[in-house]
TORLUMDO-605349 format. One record per residue (C-alpha): x, y, z; residue in three letters. Coordinates in steps of 0.5 Angstrom, whole numbers, padded with zeros to 4 digits, always signed. Example, Ala and Ser with C-alpha at 12.3 -4.5 7.8 and 13.67 -1.06 7.14 Angstrom:
+0025-0009+0016ALA
+0027-0002+0014SER
This chain:
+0010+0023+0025UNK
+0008+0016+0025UNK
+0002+0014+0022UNK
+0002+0007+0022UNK
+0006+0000+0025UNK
+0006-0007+0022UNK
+0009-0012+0025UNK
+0011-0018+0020UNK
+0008-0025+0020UNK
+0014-0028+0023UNK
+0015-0022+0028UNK
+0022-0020+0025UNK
+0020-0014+0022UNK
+0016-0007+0023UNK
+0013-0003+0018UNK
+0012+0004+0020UNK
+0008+0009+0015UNK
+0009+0016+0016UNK
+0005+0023+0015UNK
+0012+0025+0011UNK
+0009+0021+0005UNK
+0015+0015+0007UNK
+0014+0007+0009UNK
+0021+0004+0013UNK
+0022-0002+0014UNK
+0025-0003+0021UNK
+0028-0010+0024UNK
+0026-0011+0031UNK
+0031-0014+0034UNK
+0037-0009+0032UNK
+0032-0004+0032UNK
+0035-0001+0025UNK
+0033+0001+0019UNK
+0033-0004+0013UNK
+0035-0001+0007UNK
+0031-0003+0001UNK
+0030+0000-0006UNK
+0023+0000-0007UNK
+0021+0002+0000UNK
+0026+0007+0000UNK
+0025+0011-0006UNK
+0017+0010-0005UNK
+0013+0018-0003UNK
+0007+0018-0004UNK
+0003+0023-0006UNK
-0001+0025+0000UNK
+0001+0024+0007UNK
+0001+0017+0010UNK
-0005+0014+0015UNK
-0005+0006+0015UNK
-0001+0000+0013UNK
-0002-0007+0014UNK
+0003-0013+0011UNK
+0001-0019+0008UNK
+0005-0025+0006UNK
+0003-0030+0001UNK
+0007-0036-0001UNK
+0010-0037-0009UNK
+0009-0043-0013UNK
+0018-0045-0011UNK
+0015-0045-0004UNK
+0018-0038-0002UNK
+0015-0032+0002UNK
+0013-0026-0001UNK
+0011-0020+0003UNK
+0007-0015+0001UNK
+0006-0008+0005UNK
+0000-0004+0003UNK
-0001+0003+0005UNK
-0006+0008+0005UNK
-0005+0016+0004UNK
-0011+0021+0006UNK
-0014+0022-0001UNK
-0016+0015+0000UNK
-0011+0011-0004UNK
-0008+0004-0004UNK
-0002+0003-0006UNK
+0002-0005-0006UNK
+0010-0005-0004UNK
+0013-0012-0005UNK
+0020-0010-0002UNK
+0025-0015-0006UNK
+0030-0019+0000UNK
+0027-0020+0006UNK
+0027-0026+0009UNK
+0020-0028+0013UNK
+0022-0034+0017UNK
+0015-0038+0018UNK
């Protein structure tokens, strides 16, 4: 079950955290699944219950994205999937 959803800042892509222990990344206007490694190979060890995303810009002037989630013992952990592109 879906616990969470964030949206991008560029509103491209939903994040859904879900009491399964997973986090998908979902582009929004295919509504398809991305497939990413450090995303889908993540299991937390409790279930899911928030995420947020966050976008930051590194010194060469690209984007990064973070996706954080927290699980019901009161963990955070910080994602950062490799190949998205933000469009700021």
């Amino acid at each position: 079950m879906v616990k969470a959803i964030a949206i991008t800042p560029d509103g491209n892509y939903l994040v859904s955290a879900s009491s399964d222990r997973s986090v998908k990344i979902w582009h929004v206007s295919t509504d398809e699944e991305v497939t990413i490694e450090q995303i889908t190979s993540f299991r937390a060890e409790y279930p899911l219950t928030c995420c947020t995303v966050a976008s930051t810009v590194a010194s060469n002037g690209s984007e990064k994205l973070t996706v954080i989630v927290g699980d019901e013992s009161g963990q955070i952990r910080f994602l950062r999937p490799e190949g998205l592109e933000l469009l700021l």
